[in-house]
N, C-alpha and C positions, 0 to 999 in steps of 0.2 A: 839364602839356601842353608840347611841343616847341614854342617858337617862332623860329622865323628870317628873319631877315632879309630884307625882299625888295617888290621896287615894285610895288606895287597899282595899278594902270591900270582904269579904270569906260570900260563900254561900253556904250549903251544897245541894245538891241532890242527891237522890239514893245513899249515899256513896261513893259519889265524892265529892270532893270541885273542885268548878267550879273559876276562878280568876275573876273577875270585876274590871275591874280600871274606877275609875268616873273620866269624866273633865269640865268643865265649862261649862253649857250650854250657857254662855252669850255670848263665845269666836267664833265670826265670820271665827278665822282661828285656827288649831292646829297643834303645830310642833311635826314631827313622834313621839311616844314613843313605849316604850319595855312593854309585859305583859308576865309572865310566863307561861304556860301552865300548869304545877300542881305546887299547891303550897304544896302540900304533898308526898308521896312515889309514885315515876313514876315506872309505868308498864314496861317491859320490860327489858330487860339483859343489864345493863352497860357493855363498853368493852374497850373503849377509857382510857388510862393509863394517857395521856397528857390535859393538856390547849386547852384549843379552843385556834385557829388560826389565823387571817386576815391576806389575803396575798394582799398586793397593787399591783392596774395594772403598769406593767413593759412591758419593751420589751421582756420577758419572755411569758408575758399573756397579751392579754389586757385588762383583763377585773377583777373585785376584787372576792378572794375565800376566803371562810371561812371550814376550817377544825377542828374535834376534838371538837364536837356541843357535851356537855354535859348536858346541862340545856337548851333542849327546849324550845320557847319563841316567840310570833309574834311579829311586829314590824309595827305598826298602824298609815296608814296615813289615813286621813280624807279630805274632800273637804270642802270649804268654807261653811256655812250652808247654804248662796243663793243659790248655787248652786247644793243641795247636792239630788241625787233620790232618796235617800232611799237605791238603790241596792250595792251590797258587793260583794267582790270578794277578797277569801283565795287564794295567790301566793305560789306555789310550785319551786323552783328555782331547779335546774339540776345539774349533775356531777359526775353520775354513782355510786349512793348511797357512795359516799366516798368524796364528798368535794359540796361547793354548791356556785355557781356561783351568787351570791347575790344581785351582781349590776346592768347587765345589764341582769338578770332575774329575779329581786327580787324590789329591790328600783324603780328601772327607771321604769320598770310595773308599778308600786304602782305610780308614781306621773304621768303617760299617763291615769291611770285610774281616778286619782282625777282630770285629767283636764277635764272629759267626765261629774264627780260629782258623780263618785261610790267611796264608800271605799274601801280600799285598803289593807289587812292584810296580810304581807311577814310572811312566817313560817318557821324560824329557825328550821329543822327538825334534829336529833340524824345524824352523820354518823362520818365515822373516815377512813383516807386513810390508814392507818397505816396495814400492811398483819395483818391478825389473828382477827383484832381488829375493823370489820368493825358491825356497827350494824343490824342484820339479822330481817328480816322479825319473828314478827308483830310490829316489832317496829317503823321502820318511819310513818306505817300507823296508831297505837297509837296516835302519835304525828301529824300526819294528821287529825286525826277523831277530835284531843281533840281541834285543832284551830279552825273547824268550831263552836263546842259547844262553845268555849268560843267566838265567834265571835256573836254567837247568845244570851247569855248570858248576853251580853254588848249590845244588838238590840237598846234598850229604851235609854241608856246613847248616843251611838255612831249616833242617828238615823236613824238607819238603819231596814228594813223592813225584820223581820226572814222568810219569805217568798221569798227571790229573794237576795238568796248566792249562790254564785255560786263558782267553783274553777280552777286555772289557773294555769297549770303545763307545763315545757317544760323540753324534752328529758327525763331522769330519773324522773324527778317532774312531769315528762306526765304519766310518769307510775303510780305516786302514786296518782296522781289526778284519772288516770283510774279506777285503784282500790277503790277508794273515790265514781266512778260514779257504778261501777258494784259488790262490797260487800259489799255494806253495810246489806245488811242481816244476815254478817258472823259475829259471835261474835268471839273476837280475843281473845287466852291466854294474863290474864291481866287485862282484863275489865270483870265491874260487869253488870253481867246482866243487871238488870233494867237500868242504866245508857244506855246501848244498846238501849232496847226495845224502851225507850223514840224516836228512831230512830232524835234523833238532830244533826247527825252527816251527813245526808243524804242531798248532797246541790242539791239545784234546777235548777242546769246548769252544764256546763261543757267548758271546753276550753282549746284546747290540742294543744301545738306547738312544732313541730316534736318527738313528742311523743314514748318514749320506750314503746310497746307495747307486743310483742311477747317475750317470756322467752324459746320458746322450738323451732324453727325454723330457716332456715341455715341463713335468715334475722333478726334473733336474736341480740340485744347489750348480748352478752358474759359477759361481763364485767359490766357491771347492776346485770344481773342474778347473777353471780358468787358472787357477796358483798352481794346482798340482799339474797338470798338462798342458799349459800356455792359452793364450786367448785366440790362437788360431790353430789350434789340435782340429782334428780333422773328424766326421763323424765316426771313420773306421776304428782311431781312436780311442776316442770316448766311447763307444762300443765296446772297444778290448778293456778298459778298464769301468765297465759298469757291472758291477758283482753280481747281479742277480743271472747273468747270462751266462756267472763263471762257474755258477753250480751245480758240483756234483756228487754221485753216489756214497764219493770219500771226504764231501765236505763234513767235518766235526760236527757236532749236535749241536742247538744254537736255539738260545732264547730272545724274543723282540721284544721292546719299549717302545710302545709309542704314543703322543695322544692324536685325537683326530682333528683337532683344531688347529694344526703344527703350521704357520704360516708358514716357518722358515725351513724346513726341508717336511714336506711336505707326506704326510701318512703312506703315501702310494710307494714310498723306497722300503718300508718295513715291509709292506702288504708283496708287492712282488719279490722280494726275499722270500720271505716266507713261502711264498705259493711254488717258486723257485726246488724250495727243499721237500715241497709237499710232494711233487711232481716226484722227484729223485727218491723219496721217501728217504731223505735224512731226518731221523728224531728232533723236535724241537718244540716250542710254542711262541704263540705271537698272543699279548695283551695289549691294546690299546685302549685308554681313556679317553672318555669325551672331550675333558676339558683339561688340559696341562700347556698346550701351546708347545714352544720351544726353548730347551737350555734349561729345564726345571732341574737337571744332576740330582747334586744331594742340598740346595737351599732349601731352609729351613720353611723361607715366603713362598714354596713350591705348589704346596694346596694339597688336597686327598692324594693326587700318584704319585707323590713325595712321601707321602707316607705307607703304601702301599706298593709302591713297585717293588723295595728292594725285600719284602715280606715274599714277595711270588717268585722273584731271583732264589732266595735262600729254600725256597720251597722247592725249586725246579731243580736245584744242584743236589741239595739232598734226594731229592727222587730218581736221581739220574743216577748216584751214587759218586759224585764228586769232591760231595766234601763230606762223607762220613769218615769218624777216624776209622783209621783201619789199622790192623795190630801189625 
């Protein structure tokens, strides 16, 4: 893990401490750092018995995982100040609520997006591979709600505009971004009220790639559902948390990823999102490619929608007007 240097300032509201980490406003560039996400008693049920994890890309995997996430924490890249819009974007990385795919859907996001001039805030979110010991709903989404607040908390330090955050989830991390776009009305066990009502958790966009979306359909990720809400959740359930059903007129604008060959969370979770918002007429678009499968993020061995996805991303935020600077 990157760590760097830098003063941690505690603020309280509502009965939360919110983290702040200050850095240089003189500094033209800043290299990633770590901020915790509570600096005091986290909400939700520890269950992880082990060490967090880093597993380096092998010919096992290609790509880098982190498991056994017990102290929550973003990991903040920033763009040059020349260059920077204002706008933010909280990264949700993937791995079936039980490990998280960090690199090439965590870091490599986070530095495609600072080449655009948006911040970039990876979120180290709770989970654990381990049977017995995965951590269950509401707790990624805790730890999803607490990144944006403290993403917005740090607005005036980070210069970034608490108006145009948005959030970037793929496969599992789509799921909790979904949930991030469509309950934020729900108060979770855990969190205090008013910290809630202040509604600072609610980002003003969306951006889903190949997104777990459905919890109760034969196009279901099983195996999402099964970590986040147990293996014996009940259809009522997985219903209540299948996002496409949670959509409505106030869900944020929301862009999809997907391709149509996706064995592993399969195109119909993007498609009934989408159609979801269409109904509601919330703003958005859905691109799917033929051939990408699943877990293409930002690998370089990704093929044509690797190289074009995040071209129609940067095109859909600039048209929306999310990341244009603004004076």
């Amino acid at each position: 893990m990157i760590r760097a240097a830098c003063l941690v300032v505690l603020t309280t509201v509502s009965a939360t401490t919110i983290v702040i980490a200050q850095r240089s406003p003189t500094s033209t560039r800043t290299a990633p750092f770590d901020v915790p996400l509570f600096s005091n008693a986290m909400p939700g049920s520890p269950r992880s018995t082990q060490s967090e994890t880093f597993v380096l890309p092998s010919t096992l995997t290609p790509f880098g995982l982190i498991t056994h996430v017990q102290r929550p924490s973003v990991r903040v890249f920033l763009p040059p100040r020349a260059k920077a819009t204002g706008a933010a974007v909280v990264i949700y990385p993937g791995g079936g609520y039980r490990v998280l795919a960090i690199d090439h859907e965590g870091w490599q996001a986070a530095r495609w997006l600072n080449s655009l001039g948006i911040a970039a805030i990876v979120c180290t979110y709770r989970v654990s591979d381990r049977n017995g010991e995965h951590y269950s709903f509401p707790t990624p989404l805790l730890d999803a709600r607490q990144a944006v607040r403290v993403t917005r908390a740090n607005a005036a330090t980070w210069r970034i505009d608490p108006q145009r955050v948005g959030v970037l989830g793929f496969s599992a991390g789509g799921h909790l971004a979904s949930m991030m776009l469509t309950m934020f009305d729900d108060t979770l066990p855990g969190e205090v009220a008013a910290v809630h009502a202040s509604m600072l958790h609610k980002p003003n966009f969306g951006i889903l790639v190949y997104p777990v979306i459905s919890m109760h359909t034969l196009w279901a990720h099983r195996g999402s559902a099964s970590a986040l809400l147990g293996d014996t959740s009940s259809l009522e359930i997985r219903r209540l948390y299948s996002t496409e059903l949670r959509v409505t007129a106030t869900t944020p604008p929301t862009i999809l990823i997907a391709a149509q060959d996706d064995d592993g969370v399969p195109v119909q979770n993007s498609i009934a999102f989408y159609e979801a918002m269409t109904a509601k007429k919330v703003p958005g678009e859905l691109h799917v490619w033929s051939r990408g499968g699943h877990g293409f993020g930002m690998l370089a061995s990704g093929g044509v929608v690797v190289r074009e996805w995040p071209g129609r991303v940067a095109g859909w935020m600039r048209s929306a007007g999310f990341s244009a600077i603004r004076e």
